[in-house]
C-alpha positions as CSV (number, residue, x, y, z in Angstrom):
1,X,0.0,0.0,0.0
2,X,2.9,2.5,0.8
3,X,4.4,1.5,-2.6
4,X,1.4,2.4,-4.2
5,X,0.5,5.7,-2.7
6,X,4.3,6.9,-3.1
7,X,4.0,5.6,-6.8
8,X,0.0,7.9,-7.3
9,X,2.0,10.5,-5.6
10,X,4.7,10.5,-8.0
11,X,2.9,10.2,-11.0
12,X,1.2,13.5,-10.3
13,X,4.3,15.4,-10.5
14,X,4.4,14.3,-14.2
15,X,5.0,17.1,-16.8
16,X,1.7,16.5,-18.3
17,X,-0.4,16.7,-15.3
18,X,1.7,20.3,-13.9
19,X,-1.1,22.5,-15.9
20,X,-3.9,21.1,-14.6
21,X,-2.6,21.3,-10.7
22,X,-1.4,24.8,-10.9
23,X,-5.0,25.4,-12.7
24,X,-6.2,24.2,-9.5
25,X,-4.3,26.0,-6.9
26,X,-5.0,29.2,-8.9
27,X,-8.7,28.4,-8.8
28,X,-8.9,27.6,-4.7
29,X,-6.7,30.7,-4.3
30,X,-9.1,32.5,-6.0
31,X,-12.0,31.1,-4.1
32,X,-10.9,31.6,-0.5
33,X,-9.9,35.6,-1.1
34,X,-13.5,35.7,-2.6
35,X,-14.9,34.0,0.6
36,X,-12.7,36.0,3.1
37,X,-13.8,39.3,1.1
38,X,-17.7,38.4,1.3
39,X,-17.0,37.3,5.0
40,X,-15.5,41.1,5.4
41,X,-18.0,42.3,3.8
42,X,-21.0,40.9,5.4
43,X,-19.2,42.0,8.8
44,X,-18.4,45.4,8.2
45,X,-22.3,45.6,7.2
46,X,-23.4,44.1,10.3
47,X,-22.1,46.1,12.5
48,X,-21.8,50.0,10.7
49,X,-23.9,52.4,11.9
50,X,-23.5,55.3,10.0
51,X,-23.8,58.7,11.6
52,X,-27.5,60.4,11.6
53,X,-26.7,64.1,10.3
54,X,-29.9,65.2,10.9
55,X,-29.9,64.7,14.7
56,X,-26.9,66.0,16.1
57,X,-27.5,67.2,19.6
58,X,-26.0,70.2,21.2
59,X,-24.5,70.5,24.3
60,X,-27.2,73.1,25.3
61,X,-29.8,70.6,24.5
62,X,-28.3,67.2,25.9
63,X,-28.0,68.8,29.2
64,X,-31.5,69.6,29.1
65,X,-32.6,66.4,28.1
66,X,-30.4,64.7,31.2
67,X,-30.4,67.2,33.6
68,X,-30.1,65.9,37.1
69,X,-32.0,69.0,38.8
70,X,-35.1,68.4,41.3
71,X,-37.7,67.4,39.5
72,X,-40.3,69.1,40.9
73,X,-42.6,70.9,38.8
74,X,-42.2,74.8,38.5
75,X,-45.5,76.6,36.5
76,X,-43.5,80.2,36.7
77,X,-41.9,81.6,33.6
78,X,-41.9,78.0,32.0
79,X,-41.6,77.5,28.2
80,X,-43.2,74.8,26.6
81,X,-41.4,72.8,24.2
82,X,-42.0,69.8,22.7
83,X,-39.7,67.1,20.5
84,X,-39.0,69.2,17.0
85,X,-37.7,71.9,19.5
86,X,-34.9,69.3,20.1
87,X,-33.7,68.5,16.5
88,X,-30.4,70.3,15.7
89,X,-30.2,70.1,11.8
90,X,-27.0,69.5,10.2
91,X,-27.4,71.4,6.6
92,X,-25.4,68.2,4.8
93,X,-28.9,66.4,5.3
94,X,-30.0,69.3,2.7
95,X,-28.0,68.9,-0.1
96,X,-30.7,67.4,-2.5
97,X,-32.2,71.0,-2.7
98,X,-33.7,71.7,-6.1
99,X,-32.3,75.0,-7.3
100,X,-34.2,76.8,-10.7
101,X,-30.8,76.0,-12.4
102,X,-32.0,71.9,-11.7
103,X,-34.9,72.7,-13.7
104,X,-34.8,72.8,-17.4
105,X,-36.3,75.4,-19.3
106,X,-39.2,73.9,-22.1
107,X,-39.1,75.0,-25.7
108,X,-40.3,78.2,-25.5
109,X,-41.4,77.8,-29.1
110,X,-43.1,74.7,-31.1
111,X,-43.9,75.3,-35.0
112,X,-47.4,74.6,-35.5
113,X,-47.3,73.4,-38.8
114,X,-45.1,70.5,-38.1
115,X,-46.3,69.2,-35.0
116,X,-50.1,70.1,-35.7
117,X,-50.6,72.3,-32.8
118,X,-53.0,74.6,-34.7
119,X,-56.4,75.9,-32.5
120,X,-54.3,74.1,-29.6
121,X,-55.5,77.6,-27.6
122,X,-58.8,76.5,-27.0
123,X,-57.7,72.6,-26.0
124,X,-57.2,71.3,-22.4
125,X,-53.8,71.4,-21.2
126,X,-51.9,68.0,-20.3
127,X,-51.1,68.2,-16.3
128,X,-49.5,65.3,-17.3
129,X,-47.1,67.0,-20.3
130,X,-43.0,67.0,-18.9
131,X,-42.8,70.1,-20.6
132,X,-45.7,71.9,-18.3
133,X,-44.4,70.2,-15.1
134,X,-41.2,71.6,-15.5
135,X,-42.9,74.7,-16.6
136,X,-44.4,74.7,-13.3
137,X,-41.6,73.8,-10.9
138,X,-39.3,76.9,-12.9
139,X,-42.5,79.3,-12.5
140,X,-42.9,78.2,-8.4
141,X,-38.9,78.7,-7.8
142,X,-38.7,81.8,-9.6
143,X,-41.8,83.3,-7.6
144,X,-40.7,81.6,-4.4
145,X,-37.2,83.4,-3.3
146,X,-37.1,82.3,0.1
147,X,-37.4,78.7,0.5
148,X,-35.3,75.8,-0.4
149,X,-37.5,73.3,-2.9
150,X,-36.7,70.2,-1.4
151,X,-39.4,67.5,-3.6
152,X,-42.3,68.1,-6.1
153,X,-45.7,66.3,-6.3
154,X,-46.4,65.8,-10.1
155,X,-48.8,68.1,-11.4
156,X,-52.6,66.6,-11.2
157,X,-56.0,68.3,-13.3
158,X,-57.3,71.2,-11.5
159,X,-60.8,72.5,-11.4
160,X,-61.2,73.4,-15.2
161,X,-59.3,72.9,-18.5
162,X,-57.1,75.5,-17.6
163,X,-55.9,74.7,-14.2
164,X,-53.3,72.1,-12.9
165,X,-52.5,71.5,-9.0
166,X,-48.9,70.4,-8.1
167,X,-47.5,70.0,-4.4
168,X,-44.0,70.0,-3.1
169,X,-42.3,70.0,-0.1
170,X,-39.5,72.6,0.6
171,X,-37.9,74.7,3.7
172,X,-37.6,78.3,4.5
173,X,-34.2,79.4,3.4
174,X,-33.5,80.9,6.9
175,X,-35.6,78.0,8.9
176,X,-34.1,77.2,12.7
177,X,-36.2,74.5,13.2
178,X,-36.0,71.0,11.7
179,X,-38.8,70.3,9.7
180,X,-39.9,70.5,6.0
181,X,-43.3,71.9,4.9
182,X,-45.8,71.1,1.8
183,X,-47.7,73.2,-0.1
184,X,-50.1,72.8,-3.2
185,X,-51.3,75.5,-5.1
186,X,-53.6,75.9,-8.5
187,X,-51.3,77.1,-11.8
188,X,-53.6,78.7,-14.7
189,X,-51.6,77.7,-17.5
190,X,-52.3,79.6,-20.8
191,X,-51.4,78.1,-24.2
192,X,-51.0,80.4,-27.5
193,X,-51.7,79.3,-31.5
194,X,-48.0,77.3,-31.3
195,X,-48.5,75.7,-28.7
196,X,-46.3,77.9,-25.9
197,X,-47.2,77.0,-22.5
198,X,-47.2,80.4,-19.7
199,X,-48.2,80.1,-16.3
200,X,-50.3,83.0,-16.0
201,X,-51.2,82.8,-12.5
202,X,-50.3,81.0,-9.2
203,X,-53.1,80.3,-6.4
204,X,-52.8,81.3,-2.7
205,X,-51.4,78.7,-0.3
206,X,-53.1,74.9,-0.1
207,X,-55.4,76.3,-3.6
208,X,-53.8,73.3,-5.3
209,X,-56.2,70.8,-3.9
210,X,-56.2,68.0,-6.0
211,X,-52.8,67.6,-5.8
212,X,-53.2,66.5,-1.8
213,X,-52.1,63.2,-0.6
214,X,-54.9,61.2,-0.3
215,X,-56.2,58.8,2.7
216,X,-57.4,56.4,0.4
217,X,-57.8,55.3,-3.1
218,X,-54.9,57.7,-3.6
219,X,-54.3,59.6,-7.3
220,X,-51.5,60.9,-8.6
221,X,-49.5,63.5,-6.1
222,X,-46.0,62.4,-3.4
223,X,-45.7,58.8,-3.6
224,X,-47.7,56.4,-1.3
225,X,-44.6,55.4,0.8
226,X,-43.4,57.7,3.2
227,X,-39.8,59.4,2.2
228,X,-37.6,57.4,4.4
229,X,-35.1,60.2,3.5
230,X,-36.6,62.7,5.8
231,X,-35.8,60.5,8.5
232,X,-38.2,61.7,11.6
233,X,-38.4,64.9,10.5
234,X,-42.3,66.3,10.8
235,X,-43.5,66.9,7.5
236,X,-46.0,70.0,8.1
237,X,-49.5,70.0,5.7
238,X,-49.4,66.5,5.0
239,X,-52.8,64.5,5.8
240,X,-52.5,63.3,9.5
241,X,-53.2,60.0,10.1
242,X,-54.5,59.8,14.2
243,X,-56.5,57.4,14.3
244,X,-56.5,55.4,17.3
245,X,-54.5,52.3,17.8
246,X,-56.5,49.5,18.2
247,X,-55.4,45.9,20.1
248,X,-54.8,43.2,17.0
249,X,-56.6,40.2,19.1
250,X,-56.9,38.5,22.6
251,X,-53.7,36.7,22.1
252,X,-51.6,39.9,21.2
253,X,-53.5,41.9,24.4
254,X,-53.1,39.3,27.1
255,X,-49.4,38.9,26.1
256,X,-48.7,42.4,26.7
257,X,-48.0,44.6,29.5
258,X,-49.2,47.9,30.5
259,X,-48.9,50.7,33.3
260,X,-51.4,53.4,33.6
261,X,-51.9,56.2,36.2
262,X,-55.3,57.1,37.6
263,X,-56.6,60.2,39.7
264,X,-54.6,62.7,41.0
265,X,-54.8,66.4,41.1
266,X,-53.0,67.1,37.5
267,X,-56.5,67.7,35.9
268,X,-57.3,70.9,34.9
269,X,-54.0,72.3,35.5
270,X,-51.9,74.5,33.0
271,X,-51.1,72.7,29.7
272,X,-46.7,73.4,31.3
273,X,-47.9,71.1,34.3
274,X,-49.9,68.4,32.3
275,X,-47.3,67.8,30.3
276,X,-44.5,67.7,32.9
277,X,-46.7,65.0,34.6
278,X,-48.0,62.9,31.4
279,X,-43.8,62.8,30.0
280,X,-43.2,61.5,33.4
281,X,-46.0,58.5,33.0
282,X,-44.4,58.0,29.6
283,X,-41.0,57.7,30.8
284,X,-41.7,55.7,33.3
285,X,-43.8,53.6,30.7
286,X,-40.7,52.9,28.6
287,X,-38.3,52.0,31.8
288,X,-40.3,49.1,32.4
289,X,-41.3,48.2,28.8
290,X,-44.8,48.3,28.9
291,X,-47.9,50.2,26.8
292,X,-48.7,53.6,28.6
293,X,-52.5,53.3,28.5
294,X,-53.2,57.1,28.4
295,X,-56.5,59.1,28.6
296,X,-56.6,61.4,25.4
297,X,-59.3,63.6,26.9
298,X,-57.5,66.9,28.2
299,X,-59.4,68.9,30.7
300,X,-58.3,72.7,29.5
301,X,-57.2,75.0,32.1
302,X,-59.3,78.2,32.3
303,X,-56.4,80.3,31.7
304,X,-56.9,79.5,27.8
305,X,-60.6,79.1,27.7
306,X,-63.3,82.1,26.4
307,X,-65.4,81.2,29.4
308,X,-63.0,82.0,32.0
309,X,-64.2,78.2,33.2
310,X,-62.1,75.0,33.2
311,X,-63.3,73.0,30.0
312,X,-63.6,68.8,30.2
313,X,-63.4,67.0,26.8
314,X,-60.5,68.5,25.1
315,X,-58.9,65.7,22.9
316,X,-55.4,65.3,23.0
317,X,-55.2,65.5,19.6
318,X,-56.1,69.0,18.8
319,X,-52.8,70.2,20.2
320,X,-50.5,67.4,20.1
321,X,-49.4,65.1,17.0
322,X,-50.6,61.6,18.2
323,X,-49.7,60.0,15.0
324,X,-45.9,60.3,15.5
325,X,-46.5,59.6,19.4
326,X,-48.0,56.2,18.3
327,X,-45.7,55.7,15.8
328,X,-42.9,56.2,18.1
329,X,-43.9,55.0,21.5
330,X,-46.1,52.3,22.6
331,X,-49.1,53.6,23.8
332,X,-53.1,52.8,24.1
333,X,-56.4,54.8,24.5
334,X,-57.6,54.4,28.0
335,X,-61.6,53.3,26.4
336,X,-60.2,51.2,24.3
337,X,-58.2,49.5,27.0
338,X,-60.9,49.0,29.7
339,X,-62.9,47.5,26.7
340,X,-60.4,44.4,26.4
341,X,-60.0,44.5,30.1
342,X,-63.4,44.0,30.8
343,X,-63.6,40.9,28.0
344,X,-60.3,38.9,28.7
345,X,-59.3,39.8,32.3
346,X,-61.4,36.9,33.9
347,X,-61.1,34.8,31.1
348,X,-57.0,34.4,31.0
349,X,-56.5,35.3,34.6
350,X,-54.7,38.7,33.9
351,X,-53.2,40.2,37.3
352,X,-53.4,43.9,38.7
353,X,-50.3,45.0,40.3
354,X,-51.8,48.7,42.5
355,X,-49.4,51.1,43.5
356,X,-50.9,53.9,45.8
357,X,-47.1,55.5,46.9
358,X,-45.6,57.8,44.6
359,X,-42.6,57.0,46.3
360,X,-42.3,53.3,45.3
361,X,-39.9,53.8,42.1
362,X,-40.3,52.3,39.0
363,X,-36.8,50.7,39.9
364,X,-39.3,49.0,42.2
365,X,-41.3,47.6,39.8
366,X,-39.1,46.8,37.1
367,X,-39.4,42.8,37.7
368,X,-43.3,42.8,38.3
369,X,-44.8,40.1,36.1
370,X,-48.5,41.5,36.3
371,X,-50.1,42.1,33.0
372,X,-51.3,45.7,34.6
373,X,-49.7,48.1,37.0
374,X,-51.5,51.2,38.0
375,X,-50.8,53.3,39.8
376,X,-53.7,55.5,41.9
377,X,-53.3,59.2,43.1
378,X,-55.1,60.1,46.1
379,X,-57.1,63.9,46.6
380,X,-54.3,65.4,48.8
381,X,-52.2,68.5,46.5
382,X,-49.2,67.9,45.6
383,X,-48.4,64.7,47.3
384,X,-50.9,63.4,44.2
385,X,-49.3,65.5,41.0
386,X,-48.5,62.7,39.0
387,X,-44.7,64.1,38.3
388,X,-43.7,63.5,41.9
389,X,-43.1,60.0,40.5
390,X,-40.1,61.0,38.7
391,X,-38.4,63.0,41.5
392,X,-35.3,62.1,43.5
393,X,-33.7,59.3,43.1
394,X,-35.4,58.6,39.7
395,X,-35.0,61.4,37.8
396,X,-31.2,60.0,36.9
397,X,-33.3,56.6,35.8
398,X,-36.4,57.6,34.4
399,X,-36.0,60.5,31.4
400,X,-39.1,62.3,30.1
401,X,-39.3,61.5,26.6
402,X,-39.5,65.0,24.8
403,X,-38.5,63.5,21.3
404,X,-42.0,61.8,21.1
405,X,-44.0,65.2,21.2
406,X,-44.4,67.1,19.0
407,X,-47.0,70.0,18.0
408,X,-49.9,69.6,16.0
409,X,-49.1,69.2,12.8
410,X,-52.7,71.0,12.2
411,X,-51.7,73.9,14.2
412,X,-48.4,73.8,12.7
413,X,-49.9,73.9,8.8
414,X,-51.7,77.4,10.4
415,X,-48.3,78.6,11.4
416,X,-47.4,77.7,8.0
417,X,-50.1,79.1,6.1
418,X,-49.1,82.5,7.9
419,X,-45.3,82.2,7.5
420,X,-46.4,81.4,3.8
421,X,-48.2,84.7,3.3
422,X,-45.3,86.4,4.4
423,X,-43.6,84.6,2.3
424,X,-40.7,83.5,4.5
425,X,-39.5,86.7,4.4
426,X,-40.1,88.8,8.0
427,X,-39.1,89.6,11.2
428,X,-40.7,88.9,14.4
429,X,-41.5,91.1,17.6
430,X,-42.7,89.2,21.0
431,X,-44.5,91.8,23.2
432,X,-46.4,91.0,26.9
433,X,-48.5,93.8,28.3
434,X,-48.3,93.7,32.2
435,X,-51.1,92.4,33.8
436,X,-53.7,92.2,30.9
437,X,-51.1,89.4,30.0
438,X,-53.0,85.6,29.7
439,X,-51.5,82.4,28.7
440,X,-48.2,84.2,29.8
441,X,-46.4,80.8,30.9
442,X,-45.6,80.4,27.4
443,X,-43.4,83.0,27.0
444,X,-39.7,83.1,29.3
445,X,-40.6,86.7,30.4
446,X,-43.6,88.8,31.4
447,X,-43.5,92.5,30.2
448,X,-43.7,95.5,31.2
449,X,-47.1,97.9,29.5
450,X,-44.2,99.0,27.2
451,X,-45.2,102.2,25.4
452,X,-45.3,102.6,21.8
453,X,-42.5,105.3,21.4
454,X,-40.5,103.2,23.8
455,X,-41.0,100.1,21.6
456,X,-40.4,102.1,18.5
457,X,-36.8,103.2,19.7
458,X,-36.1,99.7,20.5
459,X,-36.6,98.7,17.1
460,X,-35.8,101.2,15.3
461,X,-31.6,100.0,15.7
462,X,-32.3,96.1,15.5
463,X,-35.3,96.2,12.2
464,X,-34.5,97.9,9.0
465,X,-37.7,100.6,7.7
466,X,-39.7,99.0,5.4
467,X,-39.7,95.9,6.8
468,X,-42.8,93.5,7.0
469,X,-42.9,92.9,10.9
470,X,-45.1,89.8,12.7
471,X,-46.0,91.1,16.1
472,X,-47.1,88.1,18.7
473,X,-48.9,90.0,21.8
474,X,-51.6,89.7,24.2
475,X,-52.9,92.9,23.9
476,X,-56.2,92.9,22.6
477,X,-56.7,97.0,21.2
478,X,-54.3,96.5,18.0
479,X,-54.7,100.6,17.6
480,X,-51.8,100.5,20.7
481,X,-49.2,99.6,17.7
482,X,-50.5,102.4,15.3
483,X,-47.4,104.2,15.6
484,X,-45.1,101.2,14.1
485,X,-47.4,101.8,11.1
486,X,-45.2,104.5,9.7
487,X,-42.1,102.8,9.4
488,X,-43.1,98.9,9.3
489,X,-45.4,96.3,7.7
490,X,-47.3,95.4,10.8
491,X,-49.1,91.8,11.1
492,X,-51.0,89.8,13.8
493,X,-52.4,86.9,14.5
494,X,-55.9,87.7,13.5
495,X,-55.4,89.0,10.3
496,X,-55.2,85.0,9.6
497,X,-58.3,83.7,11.2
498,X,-59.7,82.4,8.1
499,X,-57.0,79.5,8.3
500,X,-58.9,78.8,11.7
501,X,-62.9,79.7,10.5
502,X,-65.1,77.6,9.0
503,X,-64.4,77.1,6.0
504,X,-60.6,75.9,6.8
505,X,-59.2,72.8,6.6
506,X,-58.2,72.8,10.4
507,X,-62.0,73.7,11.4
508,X,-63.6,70.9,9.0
509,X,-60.6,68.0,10.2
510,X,-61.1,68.9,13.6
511,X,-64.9,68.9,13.9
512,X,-64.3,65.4,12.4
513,X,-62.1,64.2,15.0
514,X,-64.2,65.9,17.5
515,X,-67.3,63.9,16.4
516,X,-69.3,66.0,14.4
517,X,-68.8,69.2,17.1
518,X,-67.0,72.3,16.1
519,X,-63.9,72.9,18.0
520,X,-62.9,76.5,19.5
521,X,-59.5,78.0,18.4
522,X,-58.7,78.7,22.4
523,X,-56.0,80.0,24.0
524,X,-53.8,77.5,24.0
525,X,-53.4,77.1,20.1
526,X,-53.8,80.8,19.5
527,X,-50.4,81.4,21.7
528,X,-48.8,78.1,20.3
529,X,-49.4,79.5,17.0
530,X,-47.8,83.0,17.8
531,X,-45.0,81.6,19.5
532,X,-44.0,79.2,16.2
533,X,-44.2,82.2,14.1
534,X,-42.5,84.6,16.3
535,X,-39.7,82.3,16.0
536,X,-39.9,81.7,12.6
537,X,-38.9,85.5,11.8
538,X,-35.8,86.3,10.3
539,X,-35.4,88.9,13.1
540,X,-36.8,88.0,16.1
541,X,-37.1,90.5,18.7
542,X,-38.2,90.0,22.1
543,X,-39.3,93.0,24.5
544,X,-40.0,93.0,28.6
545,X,-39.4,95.3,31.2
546,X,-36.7,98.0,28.9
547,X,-34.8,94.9,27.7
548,X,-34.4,93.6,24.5
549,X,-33.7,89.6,23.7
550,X,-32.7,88.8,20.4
551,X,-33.8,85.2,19.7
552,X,-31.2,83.6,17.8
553,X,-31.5,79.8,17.9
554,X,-35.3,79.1,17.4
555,X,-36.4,77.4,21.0
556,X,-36.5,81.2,23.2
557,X,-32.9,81.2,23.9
558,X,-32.3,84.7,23.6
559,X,-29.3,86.6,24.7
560,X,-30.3,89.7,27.0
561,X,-28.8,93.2,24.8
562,X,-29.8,96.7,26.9
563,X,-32.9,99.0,24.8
């Protein structure tokens, strides 16, 4: 046998078989750098995470977001700010701008002979033609200076044979807050003999109808998919989709695990202190992995109600975006809860795990196995504020989740609609009268009754003459700000009520969502409202008691400057 195998062994070596074995050390040489490449490959894939450069947090705002100071609530000079406040935006996320210079120019010219365009005046125009959509985004970039064009909707039919209604989504070209905004607007095209397309005219803001994304049965307009490029950024004027979450089936609710907090003397209290208390219940929620189950009806503070009277009923909804919060966190309407509760408790032998301290942690109850842990507030104040939960020892465990709130994105499209108007293009004044102020814990600072020569010679240095000039103010009589007339563009908030009336889009989707019941514009939105376009001003100028803050990084940060 040894003979034999040194004899096979020796054969191979033979001139004729050399070829064919360096073949096929060439070809497993080959094959193993392939495999260690793939294998390199697949690793390097695995385990990359590229750096977000939309969400690069500042300093400022980290130490917000982690700050180990008492946690008790304070409802003095308070600012409310919710998640988009949060997002620092690195411009490199920007770069796919469209520019008028992206945008070929059509033939300005066709013969008609040739291409048989004659009596083509009369005809219907094509929506549908290349040559007037890019007719249409040129038109909308040359007309809109001052925003970035970041995407556009093709062009849809409009309400006659004349008319086509694009959307697009774009930025203001000086916007300190992260988020893109979408518009749609009518274009009366006009057609001569040789077939030229003009646009003669462009509609007002949200004319372009037709061209609006679509619930259902969608028709042509943005794609169907959400733009995973925009990340989490809030996309203002697109359709909001609320609706409330709803438990798939017995098995998926019984496996589950929830926490919800009951009573307490939160209820009615300013809209600072409700949410101070509620981000505490979420946080605590998504320490111990389980569903917040959270009552969306808000009882409104009388400090923002017409009737001087604290107001039950008020959904959650109308001021907050609930569509990213359940998109983003798990959470569950209290109704809807109690409903399964009721038909599956008994009947798989769910457990209720009650907590009547504030003071047992949720470092506590981070091993409890019950399907339910509530916790119950007694009637004493302020042993029974719901954010007591999160002071102490917890506040370095337990973070409030600001990220996951964010404004209405139906008050938002009003703030739009006005910074639209405007066209991106104005500076803002913040002005509190004294004690006529209301709703004041919105703003950093009360003010002094500043007089209108005084505020005159404070802006006179910071906003040039000529200027168009958004003033945000409490004061009712809008004859106090006469005198700015002479040298500024003066607007309010009221000039814009028809974005709120009844024939608006926010009246008409939130009578829907309110049941078939009209909703008031109340206090609360009309100062969230004049806050987001105070700070959407190029300039923005805040006044109290002889000093001057000049706003500069979009959450009411302002450094102090002498009048």
């Amino acid at each position: 046998m040894m003979g034999r195998s040194a004899l096979s062994h020796a054969e191979g070596f033979r001139p004729e078989n050399l070829g064919h074995h360096a073949l096929a050390m060439i070809g497993n040489l080959c094959f193993t750098i392939f495999v260690i490449g793939v294998l390199i490959f697949t690793i390097i894939a695995a385990t990359y995470e590229p750096e977000d450069p939309l969400f690069h947090p500042t300093t400022k705002i980290t130490t917000f977001l982690t700050s180990n100071s008492n946690a008790t609530f304070k409802d003095d000079n308070t600012v409310v700010k919710t998640g988009e406040d949060f997002m620092a935006v690195n411009q490199t996320v920007f770069e796919s701008f469209i520019n008028v210079t992206d945008v070929e120019a059509p033939p300005n010219t066709v013969d008609a002979a040739s291409s048989g365009c004659e009596g083509a005046a009369g005809q219907p125009v094509d929506c549908r033609d290349p040559e007037v959509f890019h007719l249409m985004m040129k038109a909308a970039i040359e007309m809109f200076k001052d925003i970035h064009f970041y995407r556009f909707g093709k062009p849809v039919a409009g309400n006659n044979d004349s008319t086509c209604d694009m959307a697009w989504r774009f930025r203001p070209k000086e916007g300190k807050t992260a988020a893109f905004y979408k518009d749609y607007r009518r274009f009366v095209i006009a057609r001569s003999e040789n077939c030229t397309h003009t646009v003669a005219s462009i509609g007002e803001y949200h004319t372009g109808v037709n061209a609006r994304k679509r619930k259902k049965n969608q028709k042509p307009g943005f794609e169907k998919k959400p733009d995973q490029s925009l990340g989490m950024l809030p996309v203002v004027g697109e359709t909001v989709n609320d609706a409330l979450p709803v438990v798939e089936s017995e098995k998926s609710f019984t496996h589950g695990k929830y926490l919800i907090y009951n009573g307490g003397g939160d209820r009615c209290k300013s809209m600072n202190h409700y949410l101070w208390s509620f981000l505490c219940a979420l946080g605590e929620a998504q320490y111990l992995n389980r569903t917040l189950v959270m009552d969306l009806s808000i009882c409104l503070s009388k400090i923002y109600t017409s009737s001087n009277q604290d107001e039950e009923g008020k959904d959650f909804r109308f001021y907050f975006d609930f569509e990213h919060l359940k998109e983003s966190a798990s959470v569950l309407d209290q109704q809807q809860f109690w409903a399964d509760w009721n038909q599956w408790q008994q009947k798989d032998k769910l457990n209720l795990n009650l907590v009547e301290d504030f003071r047992v942690t949720p470092m506590k109850l981070h091993d409890v196995k019950d399907t339910l842990i509530m916790r119950k507030f007694g009637s004493v104040e302020p042993d029974n504020y719901w954010y007591r939960v999160c002071e102490g020892e917890t506040e370095s465990v337990v973070q409030r989740p600001w990220h996951l709130l964010w404004k209405s994105r139906r008050l938002m499209d009003i703030v739009s609609g006005i910074a639209t108007r405007l066209n991106w293009d104005y500076d803002s004044v913040h002005i509190e009268r004294g004690e006529k102020a209301k709703n004041r814990e919105l703003w950093p600072n009360l003010a002094s009754d500043t007089s209108p020569d005084s505020l005159l010679s404070t802006l006179r240095d910071k906003i040039e003459e000529g200027r168009h000039v958004y003033i945000a103010t409490n004061e009712p009589d809008m004859s106090f700000f006469d005198p700015l007339k002479d040298k500024y563009t003066t607007h309010f908030l009221d000039e814009y009520k028809d974005l709120w009336d009844e024939n608006s889009e926010w009246y008409s989707e939130t009578t829907k969502l309110n049941k078939g019941n009209p909703v008031e514009f109340d206090g609360y939105m009309r100062v969230s409202v004049d806050t987001e376009v105070f700070l959407r001003g190029k300039k923005q100028i805040e006044t109290f008691n002889g000093l001057t803050n000049d706003c500069k990084d979009g959450i009411n940060t302002c450094s102090t400057a002498s009048s």
